[in-house]
Steps between C-alpha positions, in 0.01 A plus 500: 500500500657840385526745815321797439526817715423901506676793599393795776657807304679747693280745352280404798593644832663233701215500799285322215731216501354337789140463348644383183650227685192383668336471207814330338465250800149415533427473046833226510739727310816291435726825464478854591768708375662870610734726340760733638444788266646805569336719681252294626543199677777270670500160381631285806259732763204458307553121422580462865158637575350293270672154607406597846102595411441131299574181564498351176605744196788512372619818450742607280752850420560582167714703486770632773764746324802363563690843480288588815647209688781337600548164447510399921223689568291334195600179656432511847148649420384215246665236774276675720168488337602109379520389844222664647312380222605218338441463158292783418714805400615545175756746452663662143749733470552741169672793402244729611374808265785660409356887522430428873824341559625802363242738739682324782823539423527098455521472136839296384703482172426153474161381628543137350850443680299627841256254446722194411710592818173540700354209388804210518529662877163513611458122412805406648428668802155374537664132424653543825864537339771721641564781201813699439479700183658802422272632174445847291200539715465216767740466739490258812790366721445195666114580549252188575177524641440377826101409484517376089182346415437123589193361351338563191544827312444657106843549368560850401355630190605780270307748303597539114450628220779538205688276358800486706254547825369149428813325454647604818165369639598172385824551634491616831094463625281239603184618272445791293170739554390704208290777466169580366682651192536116382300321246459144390765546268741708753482220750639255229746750434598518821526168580730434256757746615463375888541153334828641298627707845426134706699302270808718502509487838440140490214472706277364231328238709269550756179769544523861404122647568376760278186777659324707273313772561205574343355840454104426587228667546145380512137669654268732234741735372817234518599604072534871541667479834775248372501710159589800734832348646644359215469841309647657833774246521508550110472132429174515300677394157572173642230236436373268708657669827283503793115360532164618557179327579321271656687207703482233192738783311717576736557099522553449162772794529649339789495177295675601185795634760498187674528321082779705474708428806327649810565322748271728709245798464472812704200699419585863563215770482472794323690768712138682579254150542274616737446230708845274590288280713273448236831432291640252748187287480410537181859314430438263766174396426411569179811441292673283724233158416582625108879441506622100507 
């Protein structure tokens, strides 16, 4: 059965989190997922909240900037959240938007070096391994962590998009999440290149999870509402990006991701649906039966 999840935006204040979460809980939504946008929300407080106010969720980060963070700190926070919840946080890292990184003072010369550094540390370090590395941007001298997860736990995920994104997802990361910018035909595309960037690294065997978002919205005016943020995102050229409708359409638009190499579905609203909670259980109980 493919996995299918929604986000709560950041475009909602984060008091509305809680309610969100209830509903998330009580409709049997497999995955809720958060984003650390800038300048909205943190990603580990709010999915700490949200591990704490369900039981059963999993609940999932995509993405923390990894210029923001160092490496230690990255790592002692998942650890944290794994073993107070075990296996039910999912974590990815990415380069972040570049125009914040740069409102922040945080923007680098080489954001795909950061994030190959970030990412071959964080894993060790959440592995339980002692790491000495001495990088352009990561640098850690004899650091281990002393609470490192012990049960289950995701592996760490990264956020791409280009070419060269993807292959060091292969590379260095234990699934790749891609954004709602990604059709049918861009998740083929991309898994090729993870496939190319796994190989090289010669980690071709074994699972490498891929999670899709999907840009969805759905109620009496669902068309001109996702219309409106794909001309605002200026993405309204591209066919076949995003869904609207009733919960058989927004199925068959998770399905023909999943055909291409989905290995799971995260509905994400509209960034003005009106009603999240309505969202939440519309995925949960409507689409969820729809998707094998």
């Amino acid at each position: 059965m493919t996995p299918l999840g929604a986000v709560f935006r950041p475009q909602l204040a984060p008091e509305r989190l809680r309610a969100v979460c209830d509903v998330a809980e009580g409709a049997g939504l497999e995955e809720l997922w958060l984003w650390e946008d800038c300048f909205r929300e943190g990603g580990i407080s709010t999915a700490a909240a949200a591990l704490a106010w369900t039981e059963r969720v999993r609940v999932g980060v995509g993405l923390l900037p990894v210029p923001l963070r160092n490496v230690a700190v990255t790592a002692m926070e998942a650890a944290s959240l794994h073993r107070m919840f075990p296996g039910r946080a999912i974590l990815g890292v990415g380069h972040g938007v570049q125009d914040w990184m740069g409102q922040v003072g945080a923007r680098v010369e080489s954001p795909l070096t950061l994030l190959r550094e970030h990412l071959l540390a964080l894993r060790a370090l959440l592995s339980g391994e002692r790491v000495t590395v001495d990088g352009r941007y990561v640098t850690l001298d004899d650091v281990a962590l002393d609470w490192p997860p012990d049960g289950p736990r995701s592996g760490v995920l990264a956020g791409a998009t280009g070419p060269r994104s993807l292959r060091l997802s292969g590379e260095a990361a234990d699934g790749t999440l891609l954004t709602a910018t990604t059709d049918a035909d861009g998740v083929r595309r991309a898994r090729k290149l993870v496939e190319e960037g796994r190989a090289a690294a010669g980690r071709a065997a074994g699972p490498h999870p891929f999670i899709v978002y999907l840009l969805t919205a759905t109620g009496p005016d669902a068309h001109a509402r996702l219309r409106a943020e794909l001309d605002a995102e200026g993405l309204a050229d591209i066919p076949d990006l995003g869904v609207a409708g009733d919960a058989r359409a927004v199925a068959e638009a998770v399905g023909r991701l999943v055909d291409a190499g989905a290995d799971s579905v995260v509905l994400q609203p509209t960034a003005d649906e009106p009603d999240p909670e309505g969202f939440v259980r519309f995925t949960a109980e409507e689409v969820r039966p729809l998707v094998p």
